[in-house]
C-alpha positions as CSV (number, residue, x, y, z in Angstrom):
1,X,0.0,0.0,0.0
2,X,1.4,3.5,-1.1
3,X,0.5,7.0,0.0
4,X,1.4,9.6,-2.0
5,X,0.1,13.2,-1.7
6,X,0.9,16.5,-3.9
7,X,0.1,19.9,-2.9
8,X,0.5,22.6,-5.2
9,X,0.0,26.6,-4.2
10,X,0.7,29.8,-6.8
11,X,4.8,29.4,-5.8
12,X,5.5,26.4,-5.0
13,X,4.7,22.3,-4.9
14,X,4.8,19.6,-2.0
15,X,5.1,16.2,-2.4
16,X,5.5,13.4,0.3
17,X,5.1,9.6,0.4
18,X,5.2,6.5,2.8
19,X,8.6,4.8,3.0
20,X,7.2,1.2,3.5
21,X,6.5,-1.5,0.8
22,X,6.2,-5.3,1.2
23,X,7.3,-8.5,-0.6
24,X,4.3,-10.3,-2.4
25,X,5.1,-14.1,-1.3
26,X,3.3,-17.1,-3.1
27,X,2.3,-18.0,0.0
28,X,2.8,-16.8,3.5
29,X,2.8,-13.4,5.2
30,X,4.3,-10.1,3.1
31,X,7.9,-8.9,4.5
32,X,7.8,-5.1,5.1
33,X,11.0,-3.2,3.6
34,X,11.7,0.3,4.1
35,X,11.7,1.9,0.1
36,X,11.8,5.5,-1.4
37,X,8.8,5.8,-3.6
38,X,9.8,9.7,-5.0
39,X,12.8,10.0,-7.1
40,X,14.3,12.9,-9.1
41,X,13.1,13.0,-12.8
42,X,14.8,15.0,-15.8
43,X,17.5,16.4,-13.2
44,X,14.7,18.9,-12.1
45,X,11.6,17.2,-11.2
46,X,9.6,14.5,-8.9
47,X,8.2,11.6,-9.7
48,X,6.7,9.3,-8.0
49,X,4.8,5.7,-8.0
50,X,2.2,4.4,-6.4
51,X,1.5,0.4,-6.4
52,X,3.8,-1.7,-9.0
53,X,7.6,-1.2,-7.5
54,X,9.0,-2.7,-11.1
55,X,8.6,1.0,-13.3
56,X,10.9,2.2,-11.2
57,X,13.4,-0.3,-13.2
58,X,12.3,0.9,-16.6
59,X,12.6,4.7,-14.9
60,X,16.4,4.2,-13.8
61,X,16.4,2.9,-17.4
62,X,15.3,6.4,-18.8
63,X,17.3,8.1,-16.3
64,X,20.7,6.6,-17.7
65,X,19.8,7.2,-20.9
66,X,19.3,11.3,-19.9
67,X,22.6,11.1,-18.6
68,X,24.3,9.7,-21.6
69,X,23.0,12.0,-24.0
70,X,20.5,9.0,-25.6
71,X,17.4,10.8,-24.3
72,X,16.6,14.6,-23.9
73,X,13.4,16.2,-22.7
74,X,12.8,20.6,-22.0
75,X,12.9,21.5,-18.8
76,X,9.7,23.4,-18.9
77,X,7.4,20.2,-17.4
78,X,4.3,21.1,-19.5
79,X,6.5,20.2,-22.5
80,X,9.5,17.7,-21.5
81,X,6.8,16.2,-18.9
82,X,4.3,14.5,-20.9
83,X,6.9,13.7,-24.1
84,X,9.1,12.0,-20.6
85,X,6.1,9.9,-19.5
86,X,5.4,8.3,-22.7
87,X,8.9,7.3,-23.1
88,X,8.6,5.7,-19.5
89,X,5.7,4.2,-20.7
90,X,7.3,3.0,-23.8
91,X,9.9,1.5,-21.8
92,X,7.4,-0.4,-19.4
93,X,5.9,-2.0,-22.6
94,X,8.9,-3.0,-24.1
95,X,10.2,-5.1,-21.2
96,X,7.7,-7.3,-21.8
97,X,7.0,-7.8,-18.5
98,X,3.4,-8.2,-16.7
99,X,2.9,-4.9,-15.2
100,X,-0.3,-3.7,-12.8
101,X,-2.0,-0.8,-12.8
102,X,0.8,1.8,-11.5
103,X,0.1,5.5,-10.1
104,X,2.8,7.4,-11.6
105,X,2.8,11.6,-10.6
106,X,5.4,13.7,-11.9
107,X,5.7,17.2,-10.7
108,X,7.9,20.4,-11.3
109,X,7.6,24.0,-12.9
110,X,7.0,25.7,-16.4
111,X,9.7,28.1,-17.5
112,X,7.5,31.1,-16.0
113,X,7.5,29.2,-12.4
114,X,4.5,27.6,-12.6
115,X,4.2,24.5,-11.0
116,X,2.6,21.7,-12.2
117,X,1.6,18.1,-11.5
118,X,0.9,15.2,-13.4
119,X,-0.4,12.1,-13.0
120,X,-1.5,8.9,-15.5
121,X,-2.2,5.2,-15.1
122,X,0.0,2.9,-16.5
123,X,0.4,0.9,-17.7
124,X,-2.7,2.4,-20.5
125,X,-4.3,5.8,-18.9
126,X,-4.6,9.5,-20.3
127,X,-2.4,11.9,-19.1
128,X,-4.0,14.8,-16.4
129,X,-3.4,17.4,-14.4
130,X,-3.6,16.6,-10.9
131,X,-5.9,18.7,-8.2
132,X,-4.1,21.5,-6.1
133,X,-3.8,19.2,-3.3
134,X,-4.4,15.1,-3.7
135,X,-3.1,11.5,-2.9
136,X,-3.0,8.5,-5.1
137,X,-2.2,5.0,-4.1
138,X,-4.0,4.5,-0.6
139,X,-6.8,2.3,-0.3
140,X,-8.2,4.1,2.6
141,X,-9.4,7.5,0.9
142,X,-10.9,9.1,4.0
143,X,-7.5,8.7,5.6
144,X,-5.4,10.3,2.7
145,X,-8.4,13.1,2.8
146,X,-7.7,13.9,5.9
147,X,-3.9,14.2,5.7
148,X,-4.4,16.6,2.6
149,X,-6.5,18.7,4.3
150,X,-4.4,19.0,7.4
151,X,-1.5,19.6,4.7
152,X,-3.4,22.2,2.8
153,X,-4.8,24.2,5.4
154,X,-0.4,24.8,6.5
155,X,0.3,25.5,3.4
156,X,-2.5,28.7,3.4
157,X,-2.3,29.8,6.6
């Protein structure tokens, strides 16, 4: 179970998540591991996932490929962001692998210091913007409600 919540004001953008994630045995009881579940994206940005741990193979994948010159996105997140996510998606399908239905949210700024956030399904969903201040990921939505409201209300006062 992942929690991962975004606020985003006129100036600036939040984004935390839970550090836990578990082993899914064949049979038996799940082993808890302690996991970062936001990484940096495009040297500027913050991504994060939300259920299936293996895109975050295919997104050290794109990440290497940025650094060695293979792969180059804009800065600006409303351009380089959606162009980056369908090449993460691309990746996810080529690997052949079964993948689940995976939260992924990207966040960062436009060139005027806008900031944005993103989020999509994977491994087939549309592309949106996300609301001001949400969570993906969490089964228990009341819960994640109330921790984005408790968020939001610091972020305005």
């Amino acid at each position: 179970m992942t929690l991962i919540v975004s606020i985003k004001t006129d100036d600036f953008i939040v984004m935390a998540a839970d550090g836990m994630a578990y082993t899914r045995p064949q049979a038996g009881a799940a082993t808890p591991y302690e996991t970062q579940k936001l990484h940096v994206a495009n040297v500027s940005w913050i991504i994060g996932f939300a259920r299936w741990a293996g895109i975050e193979v295919q997104h050290q994948e794109l990440e290497s490929q940025i650094e060695m010159g293979v792969m180059d996105f804009d800065s600006d997140v409303r351009i380089g962001g959606p162009a980056y996510l369908e090449a993460l998606r691309t990746l996810l399908k080529k690997s052949g692998g079964k993948s689940e239905p995976s939260v992924v949210r990207l966040a960062g700024f436009d060139r005027n210091g806008n900031p944005r956030v993103y989020e999509v399904v994977f491994p087939d969903g549309q592309l949106y913007p996300a609301a001001n201040a949400s969570a993906c990921g969490v089964p228990a939505a009341a819960t994640a409600q109330w921790i984005i409201n408790l968020l939001f209300a610091c972020c305005h006062s």
